[in-house]
C-alpha positions as CSV (number, residue, x, y, z in Angstrom):
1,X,24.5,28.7,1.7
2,X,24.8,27.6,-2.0
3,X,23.1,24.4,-2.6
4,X,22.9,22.1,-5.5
5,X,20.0,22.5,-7.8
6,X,18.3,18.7,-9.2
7,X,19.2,18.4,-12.8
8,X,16.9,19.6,-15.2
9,X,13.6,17.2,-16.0
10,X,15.1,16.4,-19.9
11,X,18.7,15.5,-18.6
12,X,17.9,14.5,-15.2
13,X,19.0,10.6,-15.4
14,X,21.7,11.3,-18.7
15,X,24.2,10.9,-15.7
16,X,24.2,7.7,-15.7
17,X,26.6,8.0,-18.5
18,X,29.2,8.7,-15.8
19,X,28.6,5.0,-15.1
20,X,31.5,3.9,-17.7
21,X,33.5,6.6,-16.8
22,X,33.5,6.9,-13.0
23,X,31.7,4.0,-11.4
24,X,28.0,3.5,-10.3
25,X,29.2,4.6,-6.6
26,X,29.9,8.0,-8.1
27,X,26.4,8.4,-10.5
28,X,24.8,7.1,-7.4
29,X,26.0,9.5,-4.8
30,X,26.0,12.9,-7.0
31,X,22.2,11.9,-7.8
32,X,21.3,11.4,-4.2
33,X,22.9,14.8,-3.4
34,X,20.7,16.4,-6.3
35,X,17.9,14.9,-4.6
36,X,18.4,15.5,-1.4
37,X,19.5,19.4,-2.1
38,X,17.4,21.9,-0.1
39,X,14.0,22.0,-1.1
40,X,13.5,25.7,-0.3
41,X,15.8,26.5,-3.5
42,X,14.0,24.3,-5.6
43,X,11.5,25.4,-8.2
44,X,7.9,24.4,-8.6
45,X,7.5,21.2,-10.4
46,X,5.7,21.2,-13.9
47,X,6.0,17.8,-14.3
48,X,2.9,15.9,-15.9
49,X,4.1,13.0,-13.5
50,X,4.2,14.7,-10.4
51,X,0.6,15.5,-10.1
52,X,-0.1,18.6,-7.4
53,X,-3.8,18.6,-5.8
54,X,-5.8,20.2,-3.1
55,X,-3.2,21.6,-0.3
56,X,-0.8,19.9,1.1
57,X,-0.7,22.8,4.5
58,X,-2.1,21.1,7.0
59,X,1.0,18.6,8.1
60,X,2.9,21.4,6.9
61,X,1.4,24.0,9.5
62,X,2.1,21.2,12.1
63,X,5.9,20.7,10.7
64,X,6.7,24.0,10.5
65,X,4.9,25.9,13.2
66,X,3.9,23.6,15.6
67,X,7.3,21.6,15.6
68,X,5.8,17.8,15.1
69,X,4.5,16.0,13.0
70,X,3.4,11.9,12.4
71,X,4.3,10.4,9.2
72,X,3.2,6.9,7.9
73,X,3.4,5.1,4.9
74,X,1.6,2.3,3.9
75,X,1.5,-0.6,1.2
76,X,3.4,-3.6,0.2
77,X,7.1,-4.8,0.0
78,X,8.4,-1.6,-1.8
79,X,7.2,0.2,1.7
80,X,8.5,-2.2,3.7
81,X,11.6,-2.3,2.3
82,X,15.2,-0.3,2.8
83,X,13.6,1.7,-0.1
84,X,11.7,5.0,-0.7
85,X,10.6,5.5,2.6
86,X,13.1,6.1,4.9
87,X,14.5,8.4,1.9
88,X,11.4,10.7,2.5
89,X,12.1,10.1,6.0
90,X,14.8,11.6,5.6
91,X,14.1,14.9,3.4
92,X,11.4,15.8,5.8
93,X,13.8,16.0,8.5
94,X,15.9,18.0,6.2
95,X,13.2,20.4,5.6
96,X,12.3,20.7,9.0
97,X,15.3,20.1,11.0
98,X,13.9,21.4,14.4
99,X,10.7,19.3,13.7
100,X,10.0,16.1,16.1
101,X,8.9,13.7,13.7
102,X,7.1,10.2,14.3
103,X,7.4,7.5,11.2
104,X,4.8,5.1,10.8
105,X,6.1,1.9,8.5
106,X,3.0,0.5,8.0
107,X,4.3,-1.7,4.9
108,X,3.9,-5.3,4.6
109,X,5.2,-7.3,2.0
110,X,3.0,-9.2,-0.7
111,X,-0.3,-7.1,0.5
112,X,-2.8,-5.6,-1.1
113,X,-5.6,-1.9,-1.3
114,X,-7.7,-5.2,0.1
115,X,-5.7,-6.2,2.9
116,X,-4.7,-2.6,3.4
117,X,-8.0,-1.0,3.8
118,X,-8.9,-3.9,6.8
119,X,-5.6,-3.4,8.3
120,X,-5.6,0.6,8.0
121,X,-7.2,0.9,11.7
122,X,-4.5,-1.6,13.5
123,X,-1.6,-0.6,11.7
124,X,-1.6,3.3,11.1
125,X,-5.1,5.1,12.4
126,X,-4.3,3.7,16.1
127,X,-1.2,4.7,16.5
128,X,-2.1,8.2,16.7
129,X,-3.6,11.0,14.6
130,X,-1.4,11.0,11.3
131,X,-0.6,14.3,9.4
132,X,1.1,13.4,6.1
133,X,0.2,9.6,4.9
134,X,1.8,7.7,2.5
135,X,-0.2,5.2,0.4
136,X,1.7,2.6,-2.6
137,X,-0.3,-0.2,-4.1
138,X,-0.5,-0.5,-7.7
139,X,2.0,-3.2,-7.7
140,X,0.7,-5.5,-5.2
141,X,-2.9,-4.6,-6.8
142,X,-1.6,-6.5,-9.7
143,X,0.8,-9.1,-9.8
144,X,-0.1,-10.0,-6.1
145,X,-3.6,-10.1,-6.0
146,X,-4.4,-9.7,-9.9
147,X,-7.4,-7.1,-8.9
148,X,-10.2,-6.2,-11.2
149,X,-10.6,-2.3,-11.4
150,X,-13.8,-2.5,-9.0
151,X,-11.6,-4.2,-6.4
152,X,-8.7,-1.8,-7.1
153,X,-11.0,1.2,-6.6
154,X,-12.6,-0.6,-3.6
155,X,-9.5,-1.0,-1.3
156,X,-8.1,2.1,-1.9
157,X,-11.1,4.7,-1.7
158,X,-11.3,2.7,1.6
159,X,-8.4,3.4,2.7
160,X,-8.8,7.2,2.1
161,X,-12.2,7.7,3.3
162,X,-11.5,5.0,6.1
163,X,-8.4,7.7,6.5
164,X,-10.3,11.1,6.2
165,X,-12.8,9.9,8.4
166,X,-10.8,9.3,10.9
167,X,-8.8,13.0,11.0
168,X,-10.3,14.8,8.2
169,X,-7.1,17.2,8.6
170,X,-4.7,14.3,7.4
171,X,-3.0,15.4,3.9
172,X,-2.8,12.1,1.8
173,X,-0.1,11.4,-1.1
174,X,-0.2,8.1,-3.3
175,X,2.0,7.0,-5.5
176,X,3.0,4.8,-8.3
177,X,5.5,2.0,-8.5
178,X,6.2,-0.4,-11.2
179,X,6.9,-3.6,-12.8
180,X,7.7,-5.3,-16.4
181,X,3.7,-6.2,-16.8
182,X,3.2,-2.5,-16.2
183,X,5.7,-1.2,-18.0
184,X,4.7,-3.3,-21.4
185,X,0.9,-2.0,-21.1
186,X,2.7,1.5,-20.8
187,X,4.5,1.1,-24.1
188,X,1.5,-0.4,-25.9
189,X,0.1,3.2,-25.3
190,X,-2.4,2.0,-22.2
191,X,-2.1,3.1,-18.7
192,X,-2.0,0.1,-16.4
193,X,-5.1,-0.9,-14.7
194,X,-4.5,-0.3,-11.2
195,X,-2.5,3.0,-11.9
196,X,-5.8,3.9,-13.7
197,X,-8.0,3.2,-10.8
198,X,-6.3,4.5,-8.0
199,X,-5.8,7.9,-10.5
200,X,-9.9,7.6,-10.4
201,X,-9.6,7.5,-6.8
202,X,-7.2,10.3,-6.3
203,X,-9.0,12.8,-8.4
204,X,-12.1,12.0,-6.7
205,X,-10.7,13.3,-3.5
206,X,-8.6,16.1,-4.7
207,X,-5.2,13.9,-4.1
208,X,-1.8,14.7,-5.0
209,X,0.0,11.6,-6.7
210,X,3.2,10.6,-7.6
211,X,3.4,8.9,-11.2
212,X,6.4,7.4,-10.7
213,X,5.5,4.2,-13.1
214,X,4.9,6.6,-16.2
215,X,7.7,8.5,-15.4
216,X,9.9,5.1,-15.6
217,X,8.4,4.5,-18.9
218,X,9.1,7.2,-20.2
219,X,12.5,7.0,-19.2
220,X,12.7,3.6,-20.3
221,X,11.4,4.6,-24.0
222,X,13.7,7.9,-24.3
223,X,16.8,5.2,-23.2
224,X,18.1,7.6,-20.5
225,X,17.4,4.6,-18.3
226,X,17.4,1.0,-18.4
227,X,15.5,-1.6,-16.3
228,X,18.7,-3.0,-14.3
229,X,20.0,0.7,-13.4
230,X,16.2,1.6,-12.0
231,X,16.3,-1.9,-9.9
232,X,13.3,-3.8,-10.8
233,X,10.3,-4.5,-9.5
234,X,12.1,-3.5,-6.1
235,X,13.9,-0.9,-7.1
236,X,17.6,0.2,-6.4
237,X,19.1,3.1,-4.0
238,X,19.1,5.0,-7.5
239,X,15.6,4.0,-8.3
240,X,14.1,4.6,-5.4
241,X,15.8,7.9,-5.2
242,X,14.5,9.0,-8.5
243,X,11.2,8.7,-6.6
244,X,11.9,10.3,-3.5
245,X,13.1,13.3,-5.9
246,X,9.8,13.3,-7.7
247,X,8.1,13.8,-4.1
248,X,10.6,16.4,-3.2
249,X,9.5,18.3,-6.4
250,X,5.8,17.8,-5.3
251,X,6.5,19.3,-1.7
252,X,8.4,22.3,-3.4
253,X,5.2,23.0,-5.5
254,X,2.9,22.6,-2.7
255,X,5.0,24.6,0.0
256,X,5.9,27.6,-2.8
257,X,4.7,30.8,-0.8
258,X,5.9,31.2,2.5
259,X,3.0,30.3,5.1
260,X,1.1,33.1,6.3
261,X,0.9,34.9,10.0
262,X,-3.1,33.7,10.3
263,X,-2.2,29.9,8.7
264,X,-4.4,27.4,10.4
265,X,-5.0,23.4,10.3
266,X,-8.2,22.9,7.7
267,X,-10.1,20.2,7.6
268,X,-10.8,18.9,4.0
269,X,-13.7,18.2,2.5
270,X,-14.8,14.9,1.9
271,X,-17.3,14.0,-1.4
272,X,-20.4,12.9,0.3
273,X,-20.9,10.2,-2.4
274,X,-17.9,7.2,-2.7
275,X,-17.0,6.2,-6.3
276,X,-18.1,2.9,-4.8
277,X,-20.9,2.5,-2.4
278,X,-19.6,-0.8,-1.0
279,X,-16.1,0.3,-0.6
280,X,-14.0,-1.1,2.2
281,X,-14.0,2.6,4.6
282,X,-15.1,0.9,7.3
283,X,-13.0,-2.2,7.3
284,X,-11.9,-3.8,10.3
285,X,-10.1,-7.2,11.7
286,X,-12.5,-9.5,13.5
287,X,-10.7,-11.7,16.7
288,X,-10.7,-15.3,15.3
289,X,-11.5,-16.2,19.1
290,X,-15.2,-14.8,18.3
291,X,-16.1,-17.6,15.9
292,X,-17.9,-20.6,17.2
293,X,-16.2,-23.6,16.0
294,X,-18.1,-27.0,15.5
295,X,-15.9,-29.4,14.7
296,X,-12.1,-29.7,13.5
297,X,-10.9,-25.6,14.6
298,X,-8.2,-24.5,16.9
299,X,-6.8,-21.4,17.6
300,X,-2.7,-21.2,18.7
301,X,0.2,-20.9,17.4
302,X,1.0,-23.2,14.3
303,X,4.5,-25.5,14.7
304,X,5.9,-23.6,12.0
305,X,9.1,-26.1,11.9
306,X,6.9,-29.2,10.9
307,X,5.8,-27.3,7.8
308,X,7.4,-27.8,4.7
309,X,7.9,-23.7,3.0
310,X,9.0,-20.8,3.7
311,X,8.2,-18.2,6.6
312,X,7.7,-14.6,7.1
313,X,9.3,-13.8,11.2
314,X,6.7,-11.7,11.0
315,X,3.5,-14.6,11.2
316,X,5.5,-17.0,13.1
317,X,4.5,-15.9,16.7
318,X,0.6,-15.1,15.7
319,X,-1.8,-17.4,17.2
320,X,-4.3,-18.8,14.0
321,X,-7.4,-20.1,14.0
322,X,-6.3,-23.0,11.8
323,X,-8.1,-26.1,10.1
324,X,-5.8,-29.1,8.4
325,X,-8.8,-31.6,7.7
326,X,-11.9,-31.2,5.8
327,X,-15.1,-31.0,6.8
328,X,-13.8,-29.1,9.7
329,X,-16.5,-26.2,10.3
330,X,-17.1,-23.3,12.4
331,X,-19.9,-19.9,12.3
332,X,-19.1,-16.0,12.8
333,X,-21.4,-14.0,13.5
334,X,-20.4,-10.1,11.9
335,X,-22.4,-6.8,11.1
336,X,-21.9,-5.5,7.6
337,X,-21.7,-5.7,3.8
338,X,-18.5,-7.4,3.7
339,X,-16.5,-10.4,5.1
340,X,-13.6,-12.6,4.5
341,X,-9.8,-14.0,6.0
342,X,-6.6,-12.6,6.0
343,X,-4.2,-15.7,6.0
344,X,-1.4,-17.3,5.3
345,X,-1.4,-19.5,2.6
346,X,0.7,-21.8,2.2
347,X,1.9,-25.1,0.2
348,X,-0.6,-27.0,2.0
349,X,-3.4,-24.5,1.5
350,X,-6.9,-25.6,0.7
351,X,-10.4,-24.7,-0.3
352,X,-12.9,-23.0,2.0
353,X,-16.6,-23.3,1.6
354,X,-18.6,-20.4,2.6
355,X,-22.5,-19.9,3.5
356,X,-24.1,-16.9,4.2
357,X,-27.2,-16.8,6.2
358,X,-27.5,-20.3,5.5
359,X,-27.5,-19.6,1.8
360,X,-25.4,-22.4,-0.8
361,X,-21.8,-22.8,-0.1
362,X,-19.5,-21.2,-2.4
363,X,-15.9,-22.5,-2.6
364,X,-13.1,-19.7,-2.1
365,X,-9.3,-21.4,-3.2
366,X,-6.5,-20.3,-0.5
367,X,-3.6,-21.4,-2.8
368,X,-1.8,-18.7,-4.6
369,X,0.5,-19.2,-7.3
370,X,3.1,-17.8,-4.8
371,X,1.8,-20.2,-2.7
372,X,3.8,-23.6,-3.3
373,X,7.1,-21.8,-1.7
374,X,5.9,-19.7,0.6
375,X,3.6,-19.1,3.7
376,X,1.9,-16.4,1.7
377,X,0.0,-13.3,3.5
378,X,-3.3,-12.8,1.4
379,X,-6.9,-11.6,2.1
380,X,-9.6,-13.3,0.9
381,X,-13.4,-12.3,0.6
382,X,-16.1,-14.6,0.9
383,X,-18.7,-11.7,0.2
384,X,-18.7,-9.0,-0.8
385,X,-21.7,-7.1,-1.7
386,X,-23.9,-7.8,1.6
387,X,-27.1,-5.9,2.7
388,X,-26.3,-3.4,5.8
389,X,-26.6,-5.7,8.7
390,X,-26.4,-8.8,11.0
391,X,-25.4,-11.8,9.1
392,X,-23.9,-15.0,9.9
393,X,-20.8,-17.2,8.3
394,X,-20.5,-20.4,8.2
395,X,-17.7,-21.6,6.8
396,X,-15.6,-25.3,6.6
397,X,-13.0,-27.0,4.5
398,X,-13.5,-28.6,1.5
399,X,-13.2,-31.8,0.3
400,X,-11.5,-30.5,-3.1
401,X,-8.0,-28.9,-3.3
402,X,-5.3,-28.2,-5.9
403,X,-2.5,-28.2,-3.0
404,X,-0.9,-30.9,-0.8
405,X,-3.6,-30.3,1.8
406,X,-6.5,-28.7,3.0
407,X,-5.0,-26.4,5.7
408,X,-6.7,-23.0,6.1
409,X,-4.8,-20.5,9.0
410,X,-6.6,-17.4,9.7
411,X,-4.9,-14.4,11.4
412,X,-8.0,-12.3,11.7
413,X,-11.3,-11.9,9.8
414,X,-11.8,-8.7,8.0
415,X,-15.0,-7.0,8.1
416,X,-16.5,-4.2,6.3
């Protein structure tokens, strides 16, 4: 069966000229037939943006010989939403349409490599040994929670070690999305921060990654593409496509040669020594019920209709261990390097003080700038850099705030 070949790299979006002629409905549906061609026809990619490492044949052995396979992606908004996933989704099942597939959508919106490295167990690792992962968080890394590189190389060689650990057969691809911040470091002849030191990351491990932010650049510069036609910061069907082409390309390259008679599942190897020696691989949520509160806590469900800002449906039912008056104080007692609070902060959010080992409070502001709207989901650390060990929190509310309260709700404390 004849199938249609994706344009070639230099002309690829010059279709969007069709735009004045035809419609965007048109330029949108021929490009998401080009991308969503079969893959066996297509040629290997030699694209500096589609960056090909290690192997990519152990979920492929399992796709294609075994029948099955579990899929799960995991990051921020642009995972969570109507977006790039389900468009892999769907070329997987394309590729292998005999294949039983599981999909993991382990994307929540406004999170970070922080919040995803102490969420990774909950939300993807327990719901069953994964063979392809998905990981996206360069955005989130920095307009969300403005990470330094240390933090940015933290949460996300967590994540993959916590990952590899875990099934050291799991083949991992991360890629890159975008925003305007980005994009002007891009043109000022820089590579973004985060996309930087997550690349770090990735060639540490031997990880294939998908550039998809220098790719828009580029596009951008060349004027084959404007900012409006890619969709943003959360980009359109015809963005989003552009990236789920640029995976496509990278499957092609990695599943070339037909698999061989004696093909077997590998595991892969793991450096022994992390980039970072404090990094968040063995991250975890701690009950809020295991703190021992001394005056001013309580754990339940917070009466989300007496508060003034907006809500996520998907906090609104979670009981929080929740403080609205300061001086309220409680202690958690944790083994590890690492501890903090994955929240919701909201207008009303406040300062936390927090002790360790009975050493001199240090303050730690809820509010985010995204804050005075919203109910916003964030992780925060209140160390950071611990010796290996027992160690005990205390922490309480502030007297000082730069909100209009002193409210702290915790969903769960994240230990490392």
């Amino acid at each position: 069966m004849h199938t249609i070949q994706p344009p070639a790299s230099a002309r690829r979006y010059s279709i969007f000229a069709l735009t004045r002629r035809a419609g965007f409905a048109l330029t949108l549906a021929f490009l998401l037939i080009c991308v969503n061609a079969s893959s066996a026809e297509n040629p290997p990619s030699n694209e500096p943006n589609v960056q090909f490492r290690g192997s990519l044949d152990n979920c492929r052995i399992r796709f294609e010989k075994e029948k099955r396979g579990t899929v799960a992606f995991i990051g921020g908004s642009i995972t969570e939403m109507n977006g790039y996933r389900p468009m892999v989704c769907d070329l997987l099942k394309r590729r292998f349409p005999t294949t039983d597939f599981k999909f993991i959508d382990a994307g929540v919106s406004s999170t970070c490599s922080t919040t995803g490295a102490f969420r990774l167990e909950s939300d993807v690792l327990s719901k069953g040994p994964i063979d392809l992962f998905f990981i996206e968080f360069a955005v989130n890394d920095d307009q969300d929670a403005g990470h330094t590189r240390a933090e940015c190389i933290r949460g996300m060689e967590g994540i993959i070690r916590h990952a590899r650990r875990g099934n050291p057969n799991m083949d991992i691809v991360v890629t890159y999305f975008v925003n305007e911040g980005m994009l002007a470091t891009f043109k000022s002849g820089k590579t973004p921060l985060t996309v930087e030191a997550h690349e770090v990351v990735a060639k540490h491990y031997d990880i294939s990654t998908i550039n998809l932010a220098r790719e828009i650049s580029q596009e951008l510069e060349s004027k084959k593409l404007t900012w409006k036609q890619y969709g943003g910061v959360h980009p359109a069907p015809f963005g989003n496509a552009i990236c789920s082409h640029m995976i496509d390309k990278l499957l092609s390259q990695a599943w070339l040669s037909p698999l061989g008679a004696e093909a077997k599942i590998t595991p892969l190897a793991m450096p022994a020594e992390p980039l970072d020696p404090l990094n968040y691989e063995r991250g975890r949520f701690i009950d809020p019920a295991d703190a021992k509160i001394t005056d001013g806590w309580t754990i339940g469900v917070p009466d989300w209709k007496k508060l003034p800002g907006g809500k996520r449906e998907r906090f609104t039912s979670i009981p929080m261990l929740t403080a609205t008056e300061l001086g309220a104080e409680l202690t958690l007692k944790f083994d590890g390097t690492a501890i903090g609070a994955y929240v919701v902060a909201g207008p009303d959010a406040g300062i936390v003080e927090g002790s360790i080992d009975g050493m001199a409070f240090e303050p730690v502001d809820l509010f985010h700038r995204f804050s005075r709207g919203l109910h916003y989901p964030r992780t925060v650390m209140f160390a950071a850099d611990l010796k290996k060990g027992e160690h005990t929190l205390t922490l309480r509310m502030s007297k000082e705030t730069r909100s209009a309260g002193h409210a702290a709700r915790i969903m769960d404390f994240v230990a490392n």
